[in-house]
C-alpha positions as CSV (number, residue, x, y, z in Angstrom):
1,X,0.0,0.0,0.0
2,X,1.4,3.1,-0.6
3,X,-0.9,5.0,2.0
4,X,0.9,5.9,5.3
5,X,-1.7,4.0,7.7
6,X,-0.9,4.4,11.3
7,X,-1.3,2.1,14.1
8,X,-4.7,0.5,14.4
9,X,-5.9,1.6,11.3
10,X,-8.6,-1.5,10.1
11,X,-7.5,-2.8,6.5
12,X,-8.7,-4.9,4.0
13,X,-6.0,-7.8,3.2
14,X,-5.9,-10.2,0.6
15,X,-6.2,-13.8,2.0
16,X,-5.4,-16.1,-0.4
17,X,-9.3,-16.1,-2.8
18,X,-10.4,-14.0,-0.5
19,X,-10.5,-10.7,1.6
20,X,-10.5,-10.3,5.4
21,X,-10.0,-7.8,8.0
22,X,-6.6,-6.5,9.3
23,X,-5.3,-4.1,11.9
24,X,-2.1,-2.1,11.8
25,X,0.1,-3.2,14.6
26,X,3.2,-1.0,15.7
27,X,5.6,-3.6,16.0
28,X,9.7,-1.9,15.9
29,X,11.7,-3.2,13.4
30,X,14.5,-6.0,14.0
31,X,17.7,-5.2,12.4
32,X,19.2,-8.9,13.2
33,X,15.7,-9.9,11.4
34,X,15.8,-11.9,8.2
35,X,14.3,-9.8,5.3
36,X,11.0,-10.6,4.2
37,X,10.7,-13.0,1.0
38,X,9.2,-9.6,-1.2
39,X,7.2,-12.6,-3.1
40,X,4.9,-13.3,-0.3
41,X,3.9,-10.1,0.4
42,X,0.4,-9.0,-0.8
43,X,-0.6,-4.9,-0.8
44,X,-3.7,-3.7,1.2
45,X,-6.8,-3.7,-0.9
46,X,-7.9,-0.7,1.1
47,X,-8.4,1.0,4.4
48,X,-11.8,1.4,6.6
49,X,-12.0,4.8,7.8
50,X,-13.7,3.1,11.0
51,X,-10.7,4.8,13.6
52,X,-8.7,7.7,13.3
53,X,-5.7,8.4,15.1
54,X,-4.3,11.8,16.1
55,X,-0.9,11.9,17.2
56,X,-0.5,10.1,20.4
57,X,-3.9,9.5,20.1
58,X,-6.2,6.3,19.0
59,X,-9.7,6.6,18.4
60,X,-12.3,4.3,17.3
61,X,-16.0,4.7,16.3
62,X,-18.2,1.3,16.6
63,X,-21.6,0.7,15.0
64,X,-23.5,-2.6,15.9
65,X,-26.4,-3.3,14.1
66,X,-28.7,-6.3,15.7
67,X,-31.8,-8.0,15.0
68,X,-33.4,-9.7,17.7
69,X,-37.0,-10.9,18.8
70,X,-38.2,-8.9,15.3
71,X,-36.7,-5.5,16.6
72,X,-33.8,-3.7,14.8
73,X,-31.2,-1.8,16.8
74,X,-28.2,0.1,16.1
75,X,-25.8,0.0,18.9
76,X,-23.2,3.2,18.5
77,X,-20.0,3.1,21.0
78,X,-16.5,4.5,21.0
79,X,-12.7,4.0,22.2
80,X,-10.2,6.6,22.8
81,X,-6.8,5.9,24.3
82,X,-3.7,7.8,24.7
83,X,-1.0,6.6,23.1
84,X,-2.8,3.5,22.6
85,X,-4.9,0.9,24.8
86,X,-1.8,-1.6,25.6
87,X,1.0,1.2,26.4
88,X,1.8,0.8,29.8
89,X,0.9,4.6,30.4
90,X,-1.5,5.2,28.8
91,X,-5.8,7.0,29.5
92,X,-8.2,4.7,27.9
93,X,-11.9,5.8,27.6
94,X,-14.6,3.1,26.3
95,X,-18.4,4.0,25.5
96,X,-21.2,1.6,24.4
97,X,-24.9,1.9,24.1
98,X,-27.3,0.2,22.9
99,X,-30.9,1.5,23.7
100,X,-33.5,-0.7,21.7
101,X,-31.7,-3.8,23.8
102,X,-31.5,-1.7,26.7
103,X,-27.5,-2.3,26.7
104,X,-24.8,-0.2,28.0
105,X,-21.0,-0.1,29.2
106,X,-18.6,2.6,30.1
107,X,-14.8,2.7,31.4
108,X,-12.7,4.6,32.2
109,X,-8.8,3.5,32.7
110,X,-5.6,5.4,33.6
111,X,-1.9,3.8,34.0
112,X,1.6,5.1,34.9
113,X,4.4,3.1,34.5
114,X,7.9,4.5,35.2
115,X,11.2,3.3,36.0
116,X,11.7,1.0,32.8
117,X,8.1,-0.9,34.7
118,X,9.3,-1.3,37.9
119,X,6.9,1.6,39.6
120,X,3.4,1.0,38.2
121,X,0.0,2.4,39.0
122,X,-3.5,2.5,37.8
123,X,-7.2,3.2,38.2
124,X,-9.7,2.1,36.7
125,X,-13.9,2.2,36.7
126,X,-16.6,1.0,35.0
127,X,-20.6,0.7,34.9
128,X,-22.5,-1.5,32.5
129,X,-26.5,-2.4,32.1
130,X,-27.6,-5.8,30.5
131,X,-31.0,-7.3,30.9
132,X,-32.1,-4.8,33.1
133,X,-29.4,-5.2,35.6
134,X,-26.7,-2.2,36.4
135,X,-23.4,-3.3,37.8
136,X,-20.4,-0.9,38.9
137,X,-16.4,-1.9,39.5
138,X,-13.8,0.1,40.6
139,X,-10.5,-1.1,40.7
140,X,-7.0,1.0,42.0
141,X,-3.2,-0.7,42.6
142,X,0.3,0.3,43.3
143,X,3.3,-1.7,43.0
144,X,6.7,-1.5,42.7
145,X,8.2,-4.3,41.3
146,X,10.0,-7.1,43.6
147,X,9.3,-4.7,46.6
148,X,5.6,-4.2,47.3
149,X,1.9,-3.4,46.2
150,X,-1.3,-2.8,47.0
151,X,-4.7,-3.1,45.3
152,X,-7.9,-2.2,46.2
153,X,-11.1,-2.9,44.6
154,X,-15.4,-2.7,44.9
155,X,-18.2,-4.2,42.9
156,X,-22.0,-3.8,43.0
157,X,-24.9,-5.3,41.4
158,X,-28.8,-3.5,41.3
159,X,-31.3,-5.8,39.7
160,X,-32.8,-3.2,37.9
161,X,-32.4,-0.6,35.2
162,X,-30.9,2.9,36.0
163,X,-30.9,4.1,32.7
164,X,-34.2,2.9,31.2
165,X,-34.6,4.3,27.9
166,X,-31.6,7.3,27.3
167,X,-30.2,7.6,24.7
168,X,-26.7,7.1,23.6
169,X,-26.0,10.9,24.1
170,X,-27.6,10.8,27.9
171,X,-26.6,7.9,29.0
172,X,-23.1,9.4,28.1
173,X,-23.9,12.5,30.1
174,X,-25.0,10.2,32.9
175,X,-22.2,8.1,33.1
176,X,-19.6,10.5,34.2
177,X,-21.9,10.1,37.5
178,X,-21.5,6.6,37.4
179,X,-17.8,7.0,38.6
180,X,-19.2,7.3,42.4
181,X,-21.6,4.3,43.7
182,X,-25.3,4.6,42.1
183,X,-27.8,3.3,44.1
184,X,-25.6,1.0,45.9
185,X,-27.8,0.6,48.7
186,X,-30.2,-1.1,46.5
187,X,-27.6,-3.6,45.2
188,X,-28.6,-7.4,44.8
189,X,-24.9,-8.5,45.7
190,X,-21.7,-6.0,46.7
191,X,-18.1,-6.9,47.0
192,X,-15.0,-5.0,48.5
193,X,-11.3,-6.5,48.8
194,X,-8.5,-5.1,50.0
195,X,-4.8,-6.6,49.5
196,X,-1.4,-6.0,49.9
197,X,2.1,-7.3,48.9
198,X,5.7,-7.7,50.5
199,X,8.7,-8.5,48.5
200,X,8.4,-11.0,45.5
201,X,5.2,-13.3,47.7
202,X,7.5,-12.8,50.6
203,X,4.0,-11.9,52.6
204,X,0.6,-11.3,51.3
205,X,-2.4,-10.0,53.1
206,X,-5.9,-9.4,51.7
207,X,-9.1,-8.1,53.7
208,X,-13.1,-8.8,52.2
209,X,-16.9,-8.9,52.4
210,X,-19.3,-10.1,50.1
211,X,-22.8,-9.2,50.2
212,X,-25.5,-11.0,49.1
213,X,-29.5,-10.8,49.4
214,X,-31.2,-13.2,50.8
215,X,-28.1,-14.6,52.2
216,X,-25.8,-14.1,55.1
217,X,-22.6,-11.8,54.4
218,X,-18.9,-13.2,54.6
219,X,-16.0,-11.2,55.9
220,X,-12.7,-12.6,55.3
221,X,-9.3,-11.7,56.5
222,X,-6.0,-13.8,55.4
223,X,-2.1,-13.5,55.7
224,X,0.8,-15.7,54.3
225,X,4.4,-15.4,54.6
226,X,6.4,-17.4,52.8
227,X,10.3,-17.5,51.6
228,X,11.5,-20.0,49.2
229,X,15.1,-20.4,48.5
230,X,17.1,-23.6,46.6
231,X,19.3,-26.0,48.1
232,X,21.3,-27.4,45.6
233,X,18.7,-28.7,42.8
234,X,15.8,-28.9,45.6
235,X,13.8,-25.9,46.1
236,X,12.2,-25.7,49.4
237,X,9.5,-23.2,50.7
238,X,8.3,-22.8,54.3
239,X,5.0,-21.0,55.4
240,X,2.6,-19.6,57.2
241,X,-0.4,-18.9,56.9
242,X,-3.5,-17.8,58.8
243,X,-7.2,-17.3,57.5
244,X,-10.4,-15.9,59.9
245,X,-13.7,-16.0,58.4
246,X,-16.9,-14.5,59.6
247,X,-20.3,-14.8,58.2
248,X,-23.6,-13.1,59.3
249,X,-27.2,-12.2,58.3
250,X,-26.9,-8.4,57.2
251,X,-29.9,-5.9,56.2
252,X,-29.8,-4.5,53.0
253,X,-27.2,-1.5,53.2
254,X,-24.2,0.2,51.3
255,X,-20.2,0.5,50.8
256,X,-20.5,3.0,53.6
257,X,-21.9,0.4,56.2
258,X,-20.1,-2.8,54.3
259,X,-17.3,-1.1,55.7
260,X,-18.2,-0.6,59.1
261,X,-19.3,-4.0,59.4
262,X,-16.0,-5.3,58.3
263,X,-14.2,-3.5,61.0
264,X,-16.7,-4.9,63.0
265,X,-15.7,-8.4,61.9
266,X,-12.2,-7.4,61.6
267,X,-12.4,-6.4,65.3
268,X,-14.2,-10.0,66.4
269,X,-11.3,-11.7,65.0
270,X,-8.5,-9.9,66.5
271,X,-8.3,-11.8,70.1
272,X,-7.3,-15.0,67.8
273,X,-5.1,-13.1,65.4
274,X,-3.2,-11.9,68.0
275,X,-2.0,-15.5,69.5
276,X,1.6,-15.9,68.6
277,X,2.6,-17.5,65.1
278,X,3.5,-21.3,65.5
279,X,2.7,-21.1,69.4
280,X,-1.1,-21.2,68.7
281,X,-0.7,-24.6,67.5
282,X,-0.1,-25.7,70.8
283,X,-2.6,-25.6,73.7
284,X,-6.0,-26.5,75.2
285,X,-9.2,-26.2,72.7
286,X,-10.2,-22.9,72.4
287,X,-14.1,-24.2,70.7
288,X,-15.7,-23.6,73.9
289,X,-15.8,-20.1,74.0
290,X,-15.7,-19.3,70.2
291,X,-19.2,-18.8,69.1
292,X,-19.3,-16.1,72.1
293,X,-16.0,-14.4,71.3
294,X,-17.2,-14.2,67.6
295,X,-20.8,-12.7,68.7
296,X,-23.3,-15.8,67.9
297,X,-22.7,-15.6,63.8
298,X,-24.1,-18.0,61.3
299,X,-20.9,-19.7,60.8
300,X,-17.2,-18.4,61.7
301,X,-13.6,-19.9,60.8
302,X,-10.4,-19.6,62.2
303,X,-7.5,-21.4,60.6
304,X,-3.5,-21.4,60.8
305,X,-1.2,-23.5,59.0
306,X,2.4,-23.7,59.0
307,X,3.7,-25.5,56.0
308,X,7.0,-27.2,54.0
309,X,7.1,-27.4,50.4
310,X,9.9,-29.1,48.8
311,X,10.3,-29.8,44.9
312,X,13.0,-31.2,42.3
313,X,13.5,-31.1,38.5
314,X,12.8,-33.9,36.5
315,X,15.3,-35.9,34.0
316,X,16.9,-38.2,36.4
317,X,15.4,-41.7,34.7
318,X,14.0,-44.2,36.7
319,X,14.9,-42.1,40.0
320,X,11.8,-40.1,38.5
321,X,10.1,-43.0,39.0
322,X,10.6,-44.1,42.4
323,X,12.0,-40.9,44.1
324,X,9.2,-38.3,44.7
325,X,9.1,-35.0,42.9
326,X,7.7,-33.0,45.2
327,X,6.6,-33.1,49.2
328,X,4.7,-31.2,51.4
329,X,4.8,-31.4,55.1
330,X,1.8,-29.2,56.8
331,X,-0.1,-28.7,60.0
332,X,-3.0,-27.0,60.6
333,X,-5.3,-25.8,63.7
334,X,-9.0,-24.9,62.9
335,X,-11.4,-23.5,65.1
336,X,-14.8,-23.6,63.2
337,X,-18.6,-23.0,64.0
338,X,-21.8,-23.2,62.4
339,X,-25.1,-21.6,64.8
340,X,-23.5,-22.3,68.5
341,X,-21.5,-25.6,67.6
342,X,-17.7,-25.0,67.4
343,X,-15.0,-27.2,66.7
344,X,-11.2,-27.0,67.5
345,X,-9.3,-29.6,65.0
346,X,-5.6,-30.1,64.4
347,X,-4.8,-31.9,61.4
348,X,-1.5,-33.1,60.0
349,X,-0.7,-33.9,55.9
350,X,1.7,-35.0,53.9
351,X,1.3,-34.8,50.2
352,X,4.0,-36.9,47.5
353,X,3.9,-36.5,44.0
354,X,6.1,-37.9,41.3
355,X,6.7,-37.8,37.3
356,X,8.5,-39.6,35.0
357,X,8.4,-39.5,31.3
358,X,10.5,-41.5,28.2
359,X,11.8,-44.5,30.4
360,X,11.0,-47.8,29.0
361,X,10.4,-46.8,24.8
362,X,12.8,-46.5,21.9
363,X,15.3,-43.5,22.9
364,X,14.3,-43.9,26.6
365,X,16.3,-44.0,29.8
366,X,16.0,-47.8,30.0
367,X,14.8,-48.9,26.4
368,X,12.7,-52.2,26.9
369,X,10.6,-52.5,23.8
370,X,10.3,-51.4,20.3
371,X,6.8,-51.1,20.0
372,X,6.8,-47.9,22.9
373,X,7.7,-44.7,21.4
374,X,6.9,-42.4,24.7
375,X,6.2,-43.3,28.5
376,X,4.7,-41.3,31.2
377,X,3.7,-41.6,34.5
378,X,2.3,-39.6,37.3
379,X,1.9,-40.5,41.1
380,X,0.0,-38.8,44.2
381,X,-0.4,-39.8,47.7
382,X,-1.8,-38.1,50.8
383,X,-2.1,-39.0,54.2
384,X,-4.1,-37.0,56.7
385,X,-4.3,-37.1,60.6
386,X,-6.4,-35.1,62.3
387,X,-7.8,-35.5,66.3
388,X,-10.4,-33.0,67.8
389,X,-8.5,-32.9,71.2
390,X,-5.8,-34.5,72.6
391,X,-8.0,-37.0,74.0
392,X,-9.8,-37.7,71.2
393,X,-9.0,-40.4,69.0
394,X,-7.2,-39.6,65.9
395,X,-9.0,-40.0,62.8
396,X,-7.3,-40.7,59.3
397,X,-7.2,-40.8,55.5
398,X,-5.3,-41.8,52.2
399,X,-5.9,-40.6,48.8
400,X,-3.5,-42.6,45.7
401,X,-3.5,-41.9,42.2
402,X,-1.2,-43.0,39.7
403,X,-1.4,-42.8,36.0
404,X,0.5,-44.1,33.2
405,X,0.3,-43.6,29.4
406,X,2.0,-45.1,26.2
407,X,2.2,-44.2,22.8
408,X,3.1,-47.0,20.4
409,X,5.0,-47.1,16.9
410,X,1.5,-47.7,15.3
411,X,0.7,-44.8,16.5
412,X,-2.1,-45.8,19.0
413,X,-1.9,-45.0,22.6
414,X,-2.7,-47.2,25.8
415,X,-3.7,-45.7,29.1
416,X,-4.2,-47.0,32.9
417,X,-4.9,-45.2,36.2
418,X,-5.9,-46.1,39.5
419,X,-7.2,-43.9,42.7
420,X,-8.0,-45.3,45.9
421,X,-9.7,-43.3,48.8
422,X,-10.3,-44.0,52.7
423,X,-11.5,-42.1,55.1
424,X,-12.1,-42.7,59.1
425,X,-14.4,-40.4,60.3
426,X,-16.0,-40.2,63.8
427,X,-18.9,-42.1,62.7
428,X,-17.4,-44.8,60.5
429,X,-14.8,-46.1,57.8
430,X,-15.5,-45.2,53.8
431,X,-13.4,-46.4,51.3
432,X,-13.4,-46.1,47.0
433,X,-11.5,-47.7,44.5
434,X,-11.2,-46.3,40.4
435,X,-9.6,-48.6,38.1
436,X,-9.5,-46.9,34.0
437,X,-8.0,-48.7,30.9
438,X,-7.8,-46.4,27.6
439,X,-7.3,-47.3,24.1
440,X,-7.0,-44.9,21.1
441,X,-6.2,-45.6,17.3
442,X,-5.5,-43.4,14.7
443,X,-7.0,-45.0,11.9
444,X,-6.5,-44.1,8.0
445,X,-10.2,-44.6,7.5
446,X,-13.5,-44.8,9.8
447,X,-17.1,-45.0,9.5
448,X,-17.4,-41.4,11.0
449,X,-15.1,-40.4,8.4
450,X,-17.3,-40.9,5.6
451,X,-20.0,-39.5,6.8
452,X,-17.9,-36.2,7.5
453,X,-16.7,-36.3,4.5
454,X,-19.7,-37.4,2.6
455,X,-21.9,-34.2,4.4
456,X,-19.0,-31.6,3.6
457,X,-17.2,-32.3,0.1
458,X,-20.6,-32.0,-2.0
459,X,-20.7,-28.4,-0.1
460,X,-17.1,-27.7,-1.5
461,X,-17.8,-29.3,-4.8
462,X,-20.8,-26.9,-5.9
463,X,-18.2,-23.8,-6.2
464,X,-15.3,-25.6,-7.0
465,X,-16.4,-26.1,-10.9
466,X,-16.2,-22.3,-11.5
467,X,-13.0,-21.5,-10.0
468,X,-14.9,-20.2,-6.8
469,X,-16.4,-17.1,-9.0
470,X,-20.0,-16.8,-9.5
471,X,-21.7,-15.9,-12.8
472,X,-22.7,-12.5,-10.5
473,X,-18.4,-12.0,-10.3
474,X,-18.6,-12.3,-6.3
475,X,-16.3,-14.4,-4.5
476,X,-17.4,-16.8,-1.8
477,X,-14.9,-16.7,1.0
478,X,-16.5,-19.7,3.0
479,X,-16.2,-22.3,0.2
480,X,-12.9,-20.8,-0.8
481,X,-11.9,-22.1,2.7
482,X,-14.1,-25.3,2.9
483,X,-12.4,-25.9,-0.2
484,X,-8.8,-25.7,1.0
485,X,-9.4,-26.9,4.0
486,X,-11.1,-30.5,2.6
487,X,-7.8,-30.9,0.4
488,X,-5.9,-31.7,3.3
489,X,-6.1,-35.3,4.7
490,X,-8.0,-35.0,7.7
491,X,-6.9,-36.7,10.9
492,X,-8.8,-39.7,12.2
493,X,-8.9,-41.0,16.6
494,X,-11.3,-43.9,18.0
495,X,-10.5,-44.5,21.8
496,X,-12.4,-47.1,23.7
497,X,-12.3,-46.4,27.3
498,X,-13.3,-48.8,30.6
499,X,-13.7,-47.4,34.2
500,X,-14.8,-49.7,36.8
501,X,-15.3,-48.1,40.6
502,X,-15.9,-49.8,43.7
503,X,-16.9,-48.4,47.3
504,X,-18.4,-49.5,50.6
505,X,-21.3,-47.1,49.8
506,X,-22.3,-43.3,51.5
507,X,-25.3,-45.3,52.5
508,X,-23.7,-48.0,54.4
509,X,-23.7,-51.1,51.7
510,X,-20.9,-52.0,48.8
511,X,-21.4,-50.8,45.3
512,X,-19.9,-51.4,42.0
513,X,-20.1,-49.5,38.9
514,X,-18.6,-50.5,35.5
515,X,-18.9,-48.0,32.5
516,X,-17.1,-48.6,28.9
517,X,-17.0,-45.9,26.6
518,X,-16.4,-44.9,23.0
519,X,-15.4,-41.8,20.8
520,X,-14.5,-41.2,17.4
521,X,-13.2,-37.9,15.7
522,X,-12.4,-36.6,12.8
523,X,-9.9,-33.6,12.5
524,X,-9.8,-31.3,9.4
525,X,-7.4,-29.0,8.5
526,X,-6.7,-27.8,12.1
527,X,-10.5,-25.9,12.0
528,X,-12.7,-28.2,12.1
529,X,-13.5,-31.0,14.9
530,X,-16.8,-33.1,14.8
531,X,-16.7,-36.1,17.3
532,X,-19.3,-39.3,18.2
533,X,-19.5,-40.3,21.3
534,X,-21.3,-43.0,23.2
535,X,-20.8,-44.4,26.8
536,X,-22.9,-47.4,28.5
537,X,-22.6,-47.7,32.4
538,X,-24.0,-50.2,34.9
539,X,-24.4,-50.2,38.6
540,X,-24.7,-52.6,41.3
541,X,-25.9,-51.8,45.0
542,X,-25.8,-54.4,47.5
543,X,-27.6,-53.4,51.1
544,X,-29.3,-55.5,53.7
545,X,-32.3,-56.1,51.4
546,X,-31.1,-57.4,48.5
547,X,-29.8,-56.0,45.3
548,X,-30.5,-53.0,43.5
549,X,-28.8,-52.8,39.9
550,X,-28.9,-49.4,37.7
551,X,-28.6,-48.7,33.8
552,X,-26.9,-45.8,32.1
553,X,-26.6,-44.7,29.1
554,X,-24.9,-41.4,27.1
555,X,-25.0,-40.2,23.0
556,X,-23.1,-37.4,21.7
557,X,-22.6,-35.2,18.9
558,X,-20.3,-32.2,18.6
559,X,-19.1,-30.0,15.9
560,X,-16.4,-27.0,16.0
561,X,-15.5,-24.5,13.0
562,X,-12.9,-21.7,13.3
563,X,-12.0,-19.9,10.4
């Protein structure tokens, strides 16, 4: 093109029979770059005059025609920015309305970023109406890079219209009030959080409430403080952490007395928050006078953990398979009520996990057969002990999973996994057991195929006799690019698949459910995905009375088309 079109400028570009629709993009040139092959470039067919820009600044002018329920609209909106809507300084102003559909959005943005990035800031707020209900955001941060930040942010919800029928010149005017609450204290649902931020995750803090109607409102108020550091290869991260939770019936009110009622909360909390770190852990149970301390609310929480994380790279063969990857140590005390019930539990945990990958195939770490091209395998286990007082009895659990996959050299795949559950509770044992076999194929030809192919390539065929050019001289993008696309081979998976679970039953009695499923899919060109799937399931209950069996059954049919 020899027009000079600046930055976000909407062109038309020629896309191989047909045109779509380009934006400038200011990208600096690469000297070390390898010149561009002048053959494959194409000139712009033509510029939209749909944005403007002015120096440092970008605007844009939306229209957005709909048709819905037998009504016409025409939706007008704008966006001005300054340089441009992704500098990292930068004042952004958006504007949409839509008045026939009763839609409407506004925001308002502004960013400073100095220091090469390190020092940022921003603000930003925005109102919107949809389906007759009006929602506000406001959203401010600070932060200086590796050191600290701070963010604050608010959110309300009225389930109603505020701007009925204005225009898209009023409801502009009106907007510009919109950046202070609007009828807040009429809000369906309201949400303030507060947060803050010490060295790289060194310690985070965040404060909240959420309101609701018709249900109780939750105040929350957690800290962690963490430092990782490496040892070697390992990398190892102790914590902290402590979490208080508060939730109460509240009247219908606003930000100004969401606040007050979170210092209120904040306030409730503080006799626990002020136990010292680690120290708490130890101790007679504290349930007993919870509920009171916390002022009778619907349910409160009060949780500490202190915590050791420990993790190593991969790529040490078969030690990948034996040796866990990664372990966590953790121990936590939880004071919790619901109404005037409070408990005071300690729990311990240790979590392993584990990975291995390319062991056993051709090219592995320990070649054992020619028909595996890749391995890999995944492992998890988690033990749990937790006691409601030291002379309570201490009650346990288990969770395992492991996983392994295989692709072969004729280029199916076999899969097996395995998870196993128990659980000891105060009022009895529960177990589960998960076994899963896969299979998948990647055939050269399959019955869903065919029918793919025989539904879409008459489609492509009716164009392609005329070179894609109508007797009326107008291309047709869409076959242009059904016709491409069906030239390439598509690509072809059937996986069979067999779960089988078993369990002592939530109601007391064994139970054993066996399910086998199938799927077929058919890939083309990278843009299009249609898939079959079907899945037969039986069950088998065993209590005192004798047994009660159970049928399942599943169909499916999905398409997907990107272009």
């Amino acid at each position: 093109s020899e027009l000079l079109l600046p930055p976000g400028s909407l062109v038309r570009v020629p896309f191989g029979k047909r045109e779509t629709l380009g934006v400038v993009w200011d990208t600096p040139t690469d000297a070390d770059a390898p010149a561009m092959d002048p053959g494959k470039l194409r000139a712009v067919a033509g510029a939209l005059e749909a944005g403007a820009a002015f120096g440092p600044l970008r605007l844009r002018i939306d229209l957005s025609p709909s048709w819905s329920a037998g009504t016409g609209s025409l939706g007008l909106g704008y966006t001005l920015a300054i340089p441009g809507p992704g500098a990292a300084t930068r004042l952004a102003d958006e504007f949409s309305r839509d008045a026939a559909l009763g839609r409407y959005a506004r925001s308002l943005e502004a960013a400073l970023s100095l220091l090469d990035g390190r020092l940022a800031a921003g603000a930003a707020a925005s109102s919107a109406e949809s389906a007759g209900s009006f929602s506000q955001s406001w959203r401010a941060f600070v932060a200086w890079t590796g050191v600290a930040s701070m963010e604050a942010a608010l959110s309300s919800r009225v389930p109603s219209s505020v701007l009925g029928s204005a225009s898209a010149a009023d409801a502009w005017l009106d907007s510009w009030s919109y950046l202070v609450p609007a009828n807040d204290d009429e809000a369906s649902a309201r949400a303030i959080r507060y947060g803050a931020t010490i060295g790289p995750g060194l310690l985070t803090a965040s404060v909240s409430r959420s309101y609701s109607a018709g249900g109780p409102s939750l105040s929350r108020l957690g800290a962690r403080l963490a430092w990782p550091f490496r040892l070697g290869t390992v990398t190892l991260e102790p914590s902290y952490e402590r979490t208080g939770t508060e939730s109460r019936e509240s009247p219908p009110s606003d930000f100004a007395a969401d606040h007050a009622e979170l210092g209120d909360s904040l306030a409730r909390m503080l006799p626990y928050w002020s136990a010292l770190p680690v120290l708490e852990f130890f101790g007679g149970s504290r349930a007993a006078g919870f509920v009171a301390g916390m002022d009778h609310p619907a349910a409160a929480g009060y949780k500490a953990v202190a915590a050791l994380a420990a993790s190593r790279p991969m790529g040490y063969g078969l030690w990948d398979l034996v040796v866990p990857g990664t372990l966590t140590l953790s121990y936590a005390r939880a004071i919790a009520s619901t109404g005037d019930v409070a408990t005071d539990t300690g729990t311990f945990s240790l979590k392993l996990g584990g990975a291995a990958a390319n062991l056993f195939g051709q090219g592995g770490a320990r070649p054992l057969s020619a028909i595996i091209d890749f391995d890999e395998y995944s492992s998890s286990a988690e033990l749990r002990l937790s006691s409601l007082g030291m002379a309570e009895p201490v009650l346990w659990s288990l969770y395992l999973r492991n996983a392994a996959s295989f692709d072969l050299s004729d280029a199916s795949a076999f899969s097996l996994s395995n998870g196993f559950a128990f659980d000891r509770t105060r009022t009895g044992d529960s177990w589960s057991d998960t076994l899963g076999l896969g299979f998948g194929t990647r055939p050269v030809r399959s019955w869903f195929g065919d029918l793919v192919a025989l539904v879409l390539k008459p489609k492509a065929a009716a164009t392609a006799g005329t070179g894609d050019v109508p007797q009326d001289g107008r291309e047709k993008p869409v076959s242009a690019w059904l016709e491409s696309a069906l030239a390439t081979p598509p690509t072809l998976r059937t996986s069979w698949k067999l779960d089988a679970s078993f369990d002592d039953g939530a109601a007391g009695y064994p139970s054993l459910g066996i399910k086998l499923g199938y799927e077929t899919r058919c890939i083309v060109a990278g843009s299009m995905s249609f898939g079959f799937r079907a899945a037969l399931g039986s069950t088998l209950r065993l209590p005192d009375t004798g047994a009660i069996t159970g049928l399942s059954w599943e169909i499916g049919l999905d398409g997907k088309v990107s272009f």
